[in-house]
C-alpha positions in Angstrom: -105.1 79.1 -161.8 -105.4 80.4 -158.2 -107.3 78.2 -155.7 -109.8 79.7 -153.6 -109.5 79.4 -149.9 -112.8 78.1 -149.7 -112.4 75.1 -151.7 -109.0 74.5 -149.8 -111.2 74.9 -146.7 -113.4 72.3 -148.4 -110.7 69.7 -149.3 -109.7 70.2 -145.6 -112.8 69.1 -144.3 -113.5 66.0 -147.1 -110.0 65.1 -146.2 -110.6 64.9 -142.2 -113.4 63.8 -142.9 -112.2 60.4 -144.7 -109.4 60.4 -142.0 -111.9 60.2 -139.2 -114.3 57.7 -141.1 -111.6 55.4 -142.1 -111.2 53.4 -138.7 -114.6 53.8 -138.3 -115.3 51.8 -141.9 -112.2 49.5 -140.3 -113.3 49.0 -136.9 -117.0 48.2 -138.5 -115.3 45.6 -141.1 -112.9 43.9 -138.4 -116.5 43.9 -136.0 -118.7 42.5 -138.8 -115.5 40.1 -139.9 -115.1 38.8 -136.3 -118.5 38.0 -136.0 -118.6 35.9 -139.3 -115.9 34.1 -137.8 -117.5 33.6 -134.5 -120.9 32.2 -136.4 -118.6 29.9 -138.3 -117.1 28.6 -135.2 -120.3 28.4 -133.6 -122.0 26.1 -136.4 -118.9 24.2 -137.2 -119.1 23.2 -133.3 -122.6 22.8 -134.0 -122.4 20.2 -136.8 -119.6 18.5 -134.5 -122.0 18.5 -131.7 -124.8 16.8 -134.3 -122.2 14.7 -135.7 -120.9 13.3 -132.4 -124.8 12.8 -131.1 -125.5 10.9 -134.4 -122.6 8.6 -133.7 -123.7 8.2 -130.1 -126.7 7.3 -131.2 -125.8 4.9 -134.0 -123.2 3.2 -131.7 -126.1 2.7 -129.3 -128.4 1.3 -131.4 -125.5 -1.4 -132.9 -125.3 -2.2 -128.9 -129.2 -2.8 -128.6 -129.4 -4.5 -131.9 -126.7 -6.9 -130.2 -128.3 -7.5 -127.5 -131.8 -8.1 -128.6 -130.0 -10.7 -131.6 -128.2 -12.8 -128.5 -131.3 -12.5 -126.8 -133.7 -14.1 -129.7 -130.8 -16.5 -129.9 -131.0 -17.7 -126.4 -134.7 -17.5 -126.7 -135.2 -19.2 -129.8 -132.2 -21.7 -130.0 -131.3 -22.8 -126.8 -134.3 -22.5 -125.1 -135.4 -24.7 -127.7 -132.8 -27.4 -127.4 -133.2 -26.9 -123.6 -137.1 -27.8 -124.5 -136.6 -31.0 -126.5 -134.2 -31.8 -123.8 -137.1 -32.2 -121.5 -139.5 -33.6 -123.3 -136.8 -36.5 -124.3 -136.5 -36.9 -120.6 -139.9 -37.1 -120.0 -140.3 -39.7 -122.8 -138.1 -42.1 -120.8 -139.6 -44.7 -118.4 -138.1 -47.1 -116.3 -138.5 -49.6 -113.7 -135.4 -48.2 -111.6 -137.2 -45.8 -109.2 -133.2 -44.4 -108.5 -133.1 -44.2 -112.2 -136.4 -42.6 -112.7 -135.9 -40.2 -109.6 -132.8 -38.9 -111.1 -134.1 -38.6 -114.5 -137.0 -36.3 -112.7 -134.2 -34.2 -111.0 -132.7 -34.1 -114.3 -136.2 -32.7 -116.0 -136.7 -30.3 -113.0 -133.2 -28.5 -113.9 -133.9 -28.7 -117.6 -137.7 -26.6 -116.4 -135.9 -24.4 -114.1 -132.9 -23.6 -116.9 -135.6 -22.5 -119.1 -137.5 -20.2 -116.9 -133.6 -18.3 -116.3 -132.7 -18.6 -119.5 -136.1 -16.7 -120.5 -135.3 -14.2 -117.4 -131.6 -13.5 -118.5 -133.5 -13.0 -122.5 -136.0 -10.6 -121.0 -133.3 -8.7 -119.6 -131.4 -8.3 -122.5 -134.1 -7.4 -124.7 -134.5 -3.8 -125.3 -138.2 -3.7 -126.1 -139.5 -5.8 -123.4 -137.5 -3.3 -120.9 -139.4 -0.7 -122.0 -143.1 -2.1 -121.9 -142.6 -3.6 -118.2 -140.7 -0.1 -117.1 -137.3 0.9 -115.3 -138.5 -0.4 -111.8 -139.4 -3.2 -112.6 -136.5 -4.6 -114.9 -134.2 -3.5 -112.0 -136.5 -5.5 -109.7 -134.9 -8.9 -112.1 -131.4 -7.9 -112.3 -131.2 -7.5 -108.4 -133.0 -10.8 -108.2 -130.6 -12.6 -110.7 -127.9 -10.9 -109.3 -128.7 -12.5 -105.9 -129.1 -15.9 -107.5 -125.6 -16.1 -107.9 -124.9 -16.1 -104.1 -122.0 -13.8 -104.1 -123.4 -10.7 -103.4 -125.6 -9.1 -100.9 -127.6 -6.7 -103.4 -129.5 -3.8 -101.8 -132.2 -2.4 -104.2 -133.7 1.2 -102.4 -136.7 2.2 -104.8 -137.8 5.7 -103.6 -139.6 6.7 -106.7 -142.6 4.7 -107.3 -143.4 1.6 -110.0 -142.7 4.5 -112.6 -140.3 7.2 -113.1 -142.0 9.2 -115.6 -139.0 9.0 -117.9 -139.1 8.2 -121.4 -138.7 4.6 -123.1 -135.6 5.7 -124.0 -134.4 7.0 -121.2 -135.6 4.0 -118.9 -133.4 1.6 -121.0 -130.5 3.9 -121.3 -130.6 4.1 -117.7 -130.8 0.4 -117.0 -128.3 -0.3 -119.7 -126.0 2.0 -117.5 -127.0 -0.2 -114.5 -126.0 -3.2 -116.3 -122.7 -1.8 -117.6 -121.9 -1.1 -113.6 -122.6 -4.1 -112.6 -120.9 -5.4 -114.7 -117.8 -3.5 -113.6 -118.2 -4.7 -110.2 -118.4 -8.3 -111.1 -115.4 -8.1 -113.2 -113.1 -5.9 -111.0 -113.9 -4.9 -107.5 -113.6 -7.8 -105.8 -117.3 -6.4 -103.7 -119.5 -8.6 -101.7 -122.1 -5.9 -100.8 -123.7 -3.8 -104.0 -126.6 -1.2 -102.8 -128.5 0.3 -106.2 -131.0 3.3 -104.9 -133.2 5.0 -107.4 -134.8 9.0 -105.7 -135.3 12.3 -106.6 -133.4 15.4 -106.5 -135.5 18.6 -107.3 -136.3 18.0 -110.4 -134.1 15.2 -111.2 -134.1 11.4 -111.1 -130.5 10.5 -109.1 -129.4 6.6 -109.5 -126.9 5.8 -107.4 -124.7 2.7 -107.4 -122.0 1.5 -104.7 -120.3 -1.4 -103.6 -117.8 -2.1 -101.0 -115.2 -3.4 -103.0 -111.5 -2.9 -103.8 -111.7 0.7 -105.0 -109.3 2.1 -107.6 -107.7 5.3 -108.9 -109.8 7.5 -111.1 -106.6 8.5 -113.6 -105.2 5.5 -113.7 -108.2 3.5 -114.4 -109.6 6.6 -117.2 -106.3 5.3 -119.0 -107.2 1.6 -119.3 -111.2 2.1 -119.6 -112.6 -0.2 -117.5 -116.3 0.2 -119.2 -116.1 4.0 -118.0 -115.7 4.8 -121.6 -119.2 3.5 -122.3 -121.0 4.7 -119.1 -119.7 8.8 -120.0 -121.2 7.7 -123.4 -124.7 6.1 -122.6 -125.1 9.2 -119.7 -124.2 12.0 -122.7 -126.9 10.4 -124.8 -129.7 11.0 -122.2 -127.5 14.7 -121.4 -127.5 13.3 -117.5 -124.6 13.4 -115.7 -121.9 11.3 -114.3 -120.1 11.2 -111.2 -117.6 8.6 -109.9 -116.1 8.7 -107.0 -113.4 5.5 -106.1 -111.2 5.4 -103.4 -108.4 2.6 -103.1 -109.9 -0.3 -100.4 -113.2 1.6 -99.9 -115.4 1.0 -103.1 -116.8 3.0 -105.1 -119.8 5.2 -105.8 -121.3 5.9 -109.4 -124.2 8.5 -109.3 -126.0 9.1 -112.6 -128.2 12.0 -112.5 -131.0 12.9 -115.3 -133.9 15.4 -115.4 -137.1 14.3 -113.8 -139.7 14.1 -115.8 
């Protein structure tokens, strides 16, 4: 049987034809298959992204419920024995007027130990922070930080009584001021700490320096220092942080978050 040249013609054609479809089907499947892939990255970082924000957010909320349980224990417990304390002084009487002036020294102490104690509670409790505002719970750290009598402590409000920020934010943010602090006290060896609260645009900029000892940024990453725990607390309100130290000339930490 004799094949026509038309229908070799034909074959011809169905047979380029697949050739020339062939890395079109291909170059369509590797397309469609690369961006499969690409979704697939792009939720699994998305689910690592939600998972690492849960976390944050758990880990926070451990740390608050800590502080607000040592807080109703200083509260509750000792500023109750503190309490009894003074009424027990009270109740004594005595014809000594040396004895009885030094047991209402003693009482005035007890009073003024209370009234702290109740200060350093307020500060540590997450809820009150957030009814009296940011401004104004920074307004009693600076002022218990100056009742130690080893710091000169600077406090530049530019922004107001409030911020505008949410209650989350405003104790996140004083949290972060705490955690500095805290830094300073423990390391730096400062003697003057300046804490100034403005705006940027449309951002709320806290900055925090003191005029301590300094210290180098890689070695210090390695060992923590509380920096861990500030990157964390400024990635839960997606602010940034920037540290900048340098060896026998302080350091500076700026937190910056959006405004309102």
């Amino acid at each position: 049987m004799q094949t026509s040249g038309s229908e070799i013609a034909y074959v011809i054609a169905l047979s380029t034809l697949v050739f020339l479809l062939a890395p079109v089907f291909l170059l369509l499947y590797i397309a469609s298959y690369n961006r499969r892939k690409k979704d697939h990255i792009i939720e699994k970082q998305s689910l690592q992204k939600e998972y690492e924000a849960d976390l944050l957010k758990t880990q926070l909320e451990v740390q608050e419920q800590t502080m607000r349980t040592i807080a109703s224990d200083l509260h509750d417990n000792i500023g109750q024995l503190l309490s009894l304390t003074s009424i027990t002084l009270g109740s004594i009487v005595t014809a000594d007027e040396k004895a009885a002036k030094k047991l209402d020294d003693s009482q005035q102490l007890v009073k003024r130990s209370i009234k702290e104690l109740r200060q350093l509670a307020n500060l540590l409790h997450g809820e009150r922070i957030i009814e009296t505002g940011l401004v104004d719970a920074m307004d009693q750290e600076v002022e218990w930080l100056k009742k130690s009598g080893s710091y000169e402590v600077v406090f530049n409000n530019n922004i107001g009584s409030n911020p505008g920020l949410s209650a989350e934010k405003d104790l996140i943010l004083f949290r972060l001021v705490q955690e500095t602090i805290n830094n300073i006290i423990k390391h730096s060896q400062a003697s003057v700490i300046t804490i100034t609260l403005e705006h940027t645009g449309d951002n709320l900029l806290l900055t925090l320096s003191d005029n301590g000892l300094g210290f180098i940024m890689e070695e210090v990453s390695k060992k923590g220092m509380g920096l861990t725990n500030l990157s964390k607390r400024v990635k839960a309100i997606q602010g940034e942080l920037d540290i900048v130290s340098v060896p026998g000339n302080g350091t500076t930490v700026r937190i910056k978050v959006q405004y309102p």
